[in-house]
N, C-alpha and C positions, 0 to 999 in steps of 0.2 A: 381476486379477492372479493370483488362487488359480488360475482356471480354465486360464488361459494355462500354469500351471507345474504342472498337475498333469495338464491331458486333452493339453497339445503335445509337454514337455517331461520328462514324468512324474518330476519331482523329487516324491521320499518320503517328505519331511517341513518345513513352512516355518512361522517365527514372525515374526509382525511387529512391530516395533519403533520407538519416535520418538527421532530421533537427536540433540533434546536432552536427551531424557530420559538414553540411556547417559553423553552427558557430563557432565552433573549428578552422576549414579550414581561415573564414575569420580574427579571430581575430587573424591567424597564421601570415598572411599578414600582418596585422597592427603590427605584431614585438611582442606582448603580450604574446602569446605563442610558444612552439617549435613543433618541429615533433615528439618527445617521451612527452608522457604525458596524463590529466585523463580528460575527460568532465563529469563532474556533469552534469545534464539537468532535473531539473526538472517541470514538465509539470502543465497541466490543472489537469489530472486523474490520471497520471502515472511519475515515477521518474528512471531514467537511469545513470549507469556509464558506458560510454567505453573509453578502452584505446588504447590508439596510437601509432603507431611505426611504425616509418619513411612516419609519414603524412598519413596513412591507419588506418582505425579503426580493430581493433582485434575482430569481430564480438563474436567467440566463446569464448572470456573471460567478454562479456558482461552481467551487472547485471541490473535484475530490479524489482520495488515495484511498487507496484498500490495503491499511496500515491503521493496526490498533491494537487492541491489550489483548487480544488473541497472540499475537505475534507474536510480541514483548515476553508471554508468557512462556510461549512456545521455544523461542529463546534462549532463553533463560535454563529454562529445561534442560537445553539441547546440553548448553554449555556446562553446566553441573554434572551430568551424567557419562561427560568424559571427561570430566575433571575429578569423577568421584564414583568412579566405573562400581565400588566395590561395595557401593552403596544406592543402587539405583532403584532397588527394589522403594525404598523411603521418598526416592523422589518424586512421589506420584501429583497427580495435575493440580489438586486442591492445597498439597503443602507448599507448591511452588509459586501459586498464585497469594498465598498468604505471605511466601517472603518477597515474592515483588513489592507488593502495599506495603511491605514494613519496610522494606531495607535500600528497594532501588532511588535514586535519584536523577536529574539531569544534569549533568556537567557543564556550567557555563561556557567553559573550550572543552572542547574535546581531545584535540590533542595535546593538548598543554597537562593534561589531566593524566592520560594514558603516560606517557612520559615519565609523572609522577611515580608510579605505581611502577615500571620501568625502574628506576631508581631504587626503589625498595626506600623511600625515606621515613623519617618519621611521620611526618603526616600521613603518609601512604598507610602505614602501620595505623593509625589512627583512624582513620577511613573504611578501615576492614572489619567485617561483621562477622561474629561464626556463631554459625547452629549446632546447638552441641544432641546432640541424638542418644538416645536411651541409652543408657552402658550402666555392668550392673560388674566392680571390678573381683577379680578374682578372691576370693576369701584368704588370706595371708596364714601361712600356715604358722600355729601356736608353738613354740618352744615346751617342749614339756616338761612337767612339775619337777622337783625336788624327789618325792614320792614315786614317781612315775621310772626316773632314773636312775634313783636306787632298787627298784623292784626288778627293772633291765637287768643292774650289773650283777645284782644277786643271784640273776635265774644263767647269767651267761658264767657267774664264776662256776655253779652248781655244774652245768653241763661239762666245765672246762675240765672242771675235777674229776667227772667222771670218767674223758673220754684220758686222761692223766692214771688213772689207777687200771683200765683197759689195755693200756699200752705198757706201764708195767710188770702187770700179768702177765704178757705176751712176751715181756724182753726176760723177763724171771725162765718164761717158762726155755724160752730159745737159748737160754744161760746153759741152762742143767742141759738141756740135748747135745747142744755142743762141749760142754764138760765131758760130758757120756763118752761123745765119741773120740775125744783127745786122750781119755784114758784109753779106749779100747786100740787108737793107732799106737800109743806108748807099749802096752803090752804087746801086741805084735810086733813091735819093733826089737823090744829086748828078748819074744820069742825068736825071731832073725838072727841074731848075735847065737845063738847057742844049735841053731839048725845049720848042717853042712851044707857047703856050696853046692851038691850036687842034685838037695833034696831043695833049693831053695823053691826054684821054676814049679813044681810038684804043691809045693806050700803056699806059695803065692798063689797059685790057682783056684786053690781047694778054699782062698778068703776072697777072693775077684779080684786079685790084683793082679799086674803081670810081670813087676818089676819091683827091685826094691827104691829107685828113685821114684818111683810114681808111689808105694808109699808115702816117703819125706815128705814127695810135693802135696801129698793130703793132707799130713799131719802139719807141714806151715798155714796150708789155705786156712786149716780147724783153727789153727794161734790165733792167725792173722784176723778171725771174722769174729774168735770169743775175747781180744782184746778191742775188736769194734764195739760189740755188743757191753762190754763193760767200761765204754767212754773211757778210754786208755788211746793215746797218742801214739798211733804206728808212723812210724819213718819213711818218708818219701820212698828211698832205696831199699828200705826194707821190703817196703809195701812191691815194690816194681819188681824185684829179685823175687819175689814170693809168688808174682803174681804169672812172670814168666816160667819161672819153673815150675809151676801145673799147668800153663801152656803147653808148655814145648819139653815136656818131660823126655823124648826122644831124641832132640836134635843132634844132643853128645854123646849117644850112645853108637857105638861102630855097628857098620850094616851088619856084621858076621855074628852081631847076639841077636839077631832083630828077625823073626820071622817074616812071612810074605803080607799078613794084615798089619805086622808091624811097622814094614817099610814101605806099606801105602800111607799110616798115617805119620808119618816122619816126615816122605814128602807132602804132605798137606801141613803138618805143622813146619814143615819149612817155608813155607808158600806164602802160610799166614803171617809168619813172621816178617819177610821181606814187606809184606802189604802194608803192616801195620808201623812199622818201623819207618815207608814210606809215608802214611799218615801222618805219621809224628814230625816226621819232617816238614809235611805242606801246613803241619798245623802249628810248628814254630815260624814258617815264614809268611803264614797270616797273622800272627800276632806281632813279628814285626815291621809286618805293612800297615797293623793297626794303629803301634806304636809310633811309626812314623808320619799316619795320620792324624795322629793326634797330637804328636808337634808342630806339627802343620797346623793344625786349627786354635794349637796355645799363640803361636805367630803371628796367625794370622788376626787372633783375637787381641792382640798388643797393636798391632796395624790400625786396627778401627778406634781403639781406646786414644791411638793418639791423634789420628786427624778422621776424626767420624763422616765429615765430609767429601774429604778425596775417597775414601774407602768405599763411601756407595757410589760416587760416581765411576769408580773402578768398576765394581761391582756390575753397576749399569750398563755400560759398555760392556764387558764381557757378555755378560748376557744377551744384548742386543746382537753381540757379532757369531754369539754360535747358533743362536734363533737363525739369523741372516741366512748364515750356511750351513745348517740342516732345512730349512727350507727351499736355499738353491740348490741341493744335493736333491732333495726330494723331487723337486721339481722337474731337473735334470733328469733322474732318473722314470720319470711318468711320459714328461714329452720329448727326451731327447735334449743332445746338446747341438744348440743355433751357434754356440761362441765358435763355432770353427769354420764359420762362411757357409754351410750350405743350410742357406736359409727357403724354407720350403712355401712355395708364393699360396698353394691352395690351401694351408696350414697344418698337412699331414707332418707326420714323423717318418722315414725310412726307418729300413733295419737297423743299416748301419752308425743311424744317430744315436739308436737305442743300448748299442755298445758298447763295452767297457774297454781299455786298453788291451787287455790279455786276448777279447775274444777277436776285438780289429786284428790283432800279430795276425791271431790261426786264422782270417781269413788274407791276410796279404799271402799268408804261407802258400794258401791252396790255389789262389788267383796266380801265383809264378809259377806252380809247378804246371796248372794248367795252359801257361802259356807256354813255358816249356816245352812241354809234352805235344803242343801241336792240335790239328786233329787226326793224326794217325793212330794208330792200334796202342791203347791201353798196356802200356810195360812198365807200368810203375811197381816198384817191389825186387824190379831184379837189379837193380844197384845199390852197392851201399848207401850212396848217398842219399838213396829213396828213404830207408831206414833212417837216418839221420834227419832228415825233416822229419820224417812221423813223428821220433823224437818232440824235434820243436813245438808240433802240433798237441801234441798230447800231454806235454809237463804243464803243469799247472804255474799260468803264468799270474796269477790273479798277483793286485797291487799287494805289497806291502802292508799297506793304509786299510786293508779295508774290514779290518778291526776297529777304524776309526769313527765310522758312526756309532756304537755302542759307544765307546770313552764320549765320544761328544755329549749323545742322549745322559748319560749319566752325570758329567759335567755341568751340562745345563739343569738337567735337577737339582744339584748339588745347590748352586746356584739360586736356583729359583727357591727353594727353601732355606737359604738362606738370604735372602730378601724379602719373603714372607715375616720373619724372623725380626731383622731391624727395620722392618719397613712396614705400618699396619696398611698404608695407603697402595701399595703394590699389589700386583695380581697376574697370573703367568699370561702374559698376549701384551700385556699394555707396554711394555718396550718394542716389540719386534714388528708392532704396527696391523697384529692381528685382530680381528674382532671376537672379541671375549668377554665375558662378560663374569662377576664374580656370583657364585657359589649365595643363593640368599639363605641367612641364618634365622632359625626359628624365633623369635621372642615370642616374649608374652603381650595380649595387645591390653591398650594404653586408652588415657580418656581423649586423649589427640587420634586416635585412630577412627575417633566416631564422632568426628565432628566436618562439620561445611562449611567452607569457608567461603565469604564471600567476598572479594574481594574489587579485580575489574569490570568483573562482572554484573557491580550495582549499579553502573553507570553506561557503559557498555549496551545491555538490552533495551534501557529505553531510549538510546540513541537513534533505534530506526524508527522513530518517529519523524528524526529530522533528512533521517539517510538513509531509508527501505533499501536501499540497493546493499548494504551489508544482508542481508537476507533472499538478496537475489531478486527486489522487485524495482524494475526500473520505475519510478513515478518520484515525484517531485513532494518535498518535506513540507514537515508544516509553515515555517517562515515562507518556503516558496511560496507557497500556495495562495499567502495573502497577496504577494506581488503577482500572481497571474488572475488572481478573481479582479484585482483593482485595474489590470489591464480590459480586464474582459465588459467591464461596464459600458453601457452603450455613449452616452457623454457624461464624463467629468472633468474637473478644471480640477487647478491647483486645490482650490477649494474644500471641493467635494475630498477630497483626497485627504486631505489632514485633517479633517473633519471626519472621513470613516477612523483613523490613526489612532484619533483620539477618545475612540470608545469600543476601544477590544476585549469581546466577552469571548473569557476558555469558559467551557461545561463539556459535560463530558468524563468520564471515572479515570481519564487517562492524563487529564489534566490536574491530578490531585497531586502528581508527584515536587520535589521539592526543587527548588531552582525552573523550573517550568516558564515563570511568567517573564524572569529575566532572560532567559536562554530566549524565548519568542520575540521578548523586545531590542535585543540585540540581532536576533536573525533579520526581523525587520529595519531596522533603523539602517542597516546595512544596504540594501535597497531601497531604500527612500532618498531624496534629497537630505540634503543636512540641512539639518534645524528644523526638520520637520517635528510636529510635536505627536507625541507616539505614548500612550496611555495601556497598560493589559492588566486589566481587571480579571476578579474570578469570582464564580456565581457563587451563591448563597451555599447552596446544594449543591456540586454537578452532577450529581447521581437524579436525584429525585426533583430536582425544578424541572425538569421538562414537564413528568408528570403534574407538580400542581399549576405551571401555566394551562396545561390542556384542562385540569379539573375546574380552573376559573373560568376559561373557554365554553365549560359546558356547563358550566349553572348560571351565565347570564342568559337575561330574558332573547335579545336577540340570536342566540346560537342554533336556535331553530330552523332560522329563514337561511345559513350557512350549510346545511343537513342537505344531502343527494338522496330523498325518498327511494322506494321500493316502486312507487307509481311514476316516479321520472325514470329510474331505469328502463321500466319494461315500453314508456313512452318514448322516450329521445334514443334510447341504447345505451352502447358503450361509447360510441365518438363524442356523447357530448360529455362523459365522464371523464374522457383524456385533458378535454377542455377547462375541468373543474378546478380554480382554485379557492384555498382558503383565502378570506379574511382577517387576518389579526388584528385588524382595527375594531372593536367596536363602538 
């Protein structure tokens, strides 16, 4: 630095100075401190003790950490920004550094404190600071006017009516067509009555019909859709009987009246009816599988009404025990079954672990016949009893059971939503010991979503002061520190010793924090004898008395004769510059 300021910048005259020495020096003046005694100073980066005797600092008993409000801040940082990932963008250097100054403190105990906050107690609760961060909430939507709702219902009755005289229209108009045509099957009907049997076939043609039953069965279908259409009550059986005889207009007719296109559609209408007939069938005995489900579930729901507690733990249990085994069945079936002894030491799987019952048979089957058979010439086939294994081999011997992962999976659904149901705290995996995790639901965000809490963390950051090693630096805290400069002194006595004890100056921007002066006088007194007497004062300033010790340093008359010239430099060097120290006496 000499060289920079005296061969770049040819300043002509410079003293160097330690800038807790000047505010030791000035708060000496203000009466605060004496001439024996300990400057704490802790910095930006770095933290120092030195001590004092007779207003000189004791360079060679001087201690220092590289541990300071970088760190703290840094810290501090670290620990908000995973506490508050979704927010980090806000957590930039200078808003952190503003809620250190406001918010951190130093815990008298440390862990007596954490502990606290541990507890969740009320003090703990009291102790916690939060930053609440811009948030602007969503605009609440208005209810709308009187005016507003009656203009809705008028424009929706308006449309309702219209699309109401549309469909009218339509049912008027589908009236008269099918009137139309009930008349026109009527008159051909009583045409039929007065036409001879022999011209019927001839008659019926010449209209597109081909029978007189298929007729009929048009003129019911015509009833049956223009008493729909005129909201008139058709009869179950009516409706069914109407509806099968324009089906199956054929089926009663003998094959000897029935042409060849007519007895291909006879059997298709016989085909169809068997089919449908068999629908009808599957679809009464689903309705009362329904029915018997839903006795089951009025049952089951008088079950829970009366002891709601045994009910989920039933509940519980089952669930956990078909979780269990579809997960051992799955299992089983990926790696193989170990339960039967052949347990495999490199941790593969064989074939035959992969096996089911039915497929181990067909191979014991083929492993006997081949021992059977020898190794001589291939003659299996020409005895019966060859044929009679193939048999075995080839019928499908698969379990019983094995329909029964499907009932299971179902079961356990069944299940699992219903425990969704009485249980809002459940979620499918958290019985059966799987890792799951639930389904996160959208809300709307809140004025607690934008806010920083500070909590351990106010206490916490400015503890590596005392304890760098939470941040990974091995060195010795500030209380230590006093106890190794006081060793480092070249001779002291008892003395000397309680005499530096009793004039401990903090300065320094890191000593502003609150609880500071006791947290140091208890780190110390702890290493001292008892009953040593122990004093920790704080400077005026600790920001800026360094700076006005140095400025009174350099407006008195003698400060001159303390200055390292431009012409000692380039005279003596730099060796006698290492040599140089200040005076703080004047």
């Amino acid at each position: 630095m000499a060289e920079l300021l005296f061969e770049s910048y040819g300043v002509p005259s410079v003293a160097f100075g330690v800038d807790a020495a000047f505010s030791y020096k000035y708060n000496q003046q203000l009466g605060i401190c004496k001439d024996i005694g300990l400057a704490i100073s802790s910095g930006f980066t770095t933290s120092h003790v030195i001590p004092f005797i007779n207003g000189e600092p004791v360079y060679e008993a001087c201690c220092r950490a590289n541990v300071g409000g970088y760190h703290v801040t840094d810290y501090l940082k670290q620990l908000l920004s995973l506490k508050h990932p979704h927010h980090i963008s806000k957590l930039t250097w200078e808003k952190v550094e503003e809620l250190k100054m406001e918010y951190c403190y130093i815990a008298a105990d440390y862990a007596s404190e954490v502990q606290l906050f541990q507890r969740g107690d009320k003090e703990a609760e009291e102790k916690t600071r939060c930053w609440q961060l811009p948030w602007t909430p969503s605009p609440a939507d208005e209810p709308p006017s009187e005016e507003e709702l009656a203009r809705k219902a008028a424009l929706k009755e308006k449309q309702s009516q219209r699309l109401r005289d549309m469909a009218e229209a339509k049912r008027s108009s589908k009236i008269n067509e099918l009137e139309n045509e009930l008349k026109g099957l009527e008159l051909l009907l009583e045409e039929l009555k007065d036409t001879e049997d022999d011209q019927i076939v001839s008659f019926l043609a010449s209209r597109g019909y081909t029978s007189k039953r298929e007729v009929e069965a048009a003129f019911a279908k015509v009833t049956q859709t223009l008493r729909k259409a005129k909201g008139e009550q058709v009869p179950s059986d009516e409706k069914a009987d109407a509806s099968a005889a324009e089906k199956y207009y054929l089926i009663d007719i003998p094959d000897e009246e029935l042409s060849a296109e007519q007895l291909k559609e006879k059997r298709r209408q016989v085909f169809l009816k068997s089919t449908t007939e068999a629908r009808q069938r599957a679809k009464q005995k689903r309705l009362e599988e329904e029915l018997e489900k839903e006795k089951e579930k009025k049952l089951e729901e008088q079950k829970r009404l009366e002891n709601p507690e045994r009910y989920m733990e039933q509940l519980r249990a089952k669930y956990k025990e078909l979780s269990e085994k579809l997960e051992q069945r799955k299992r089983l079936k990926t790696n193989g079954n170990h339960a039967n002894g052949n347990n495999n030491v490199s941790g593969g799987v064989g074939r035959g672990e992969r096996l089911n019952a039915a497929q181990r048979e067909r191979m014991r089957l083929l492993t006997t016949a081949a021992f059977d058979r020898g190794k001589g010439e291939d003659t299996f086939g020409q005895r019966d009893e060859d044929w009679q294994l193939y048999k075995l081999m080839s019928r499908d011997n698969d379990d019983d059971d094995d329909d029964k992962p499907d009932q299971d999976e179902a079961e356990l659904a069944r299940i699992s939503s219903r425990l969704q149901e009485i249980d809002p705290s459940f979620f499918p995996g958290s019985e059966s010991g799987a890792s799951a995790s639930e389904v996160p639901r959208f809300r709307p965000l809140t004025k607690e979503d934008f806010q920083i809490i500070l909590g351990v963390e106010r206490f916490r950051c400015p503890e590596v002061l005392f304890n760098p090693n939470l941040i990974g630096i091995d060195q010795s805290g500030l209380d230590e520190m006093v106890g190794v400069s006081l060793r480092r002194l070249p001779t002291w006595g008892q003395d000397l010793g309680d005499k530096m004890t009793t004039s401990i100056l903090m300065t320094g921007g890191s000593c502003l924090y609150p609880g500071m002066a006791e947290r140091l006088e208890a780190g110390i007194r702890m290493i001292r004898p008892c009953g040593t007497p122990i004093k920790v004062l704080r400077a005026t300033d600790p920001i800026m008395d360094a700076w006005r010790g140095a400025s009174t340093y350099a407006a008195a008359m003698q400060f001159p004769h303390q200055t390292f010239s431009r012409m000692d430099y380039y005279e003596k060097g730099e060796d006698w510059l290492r040599r140089y120290k200040f005076r703080y006496r004047i």
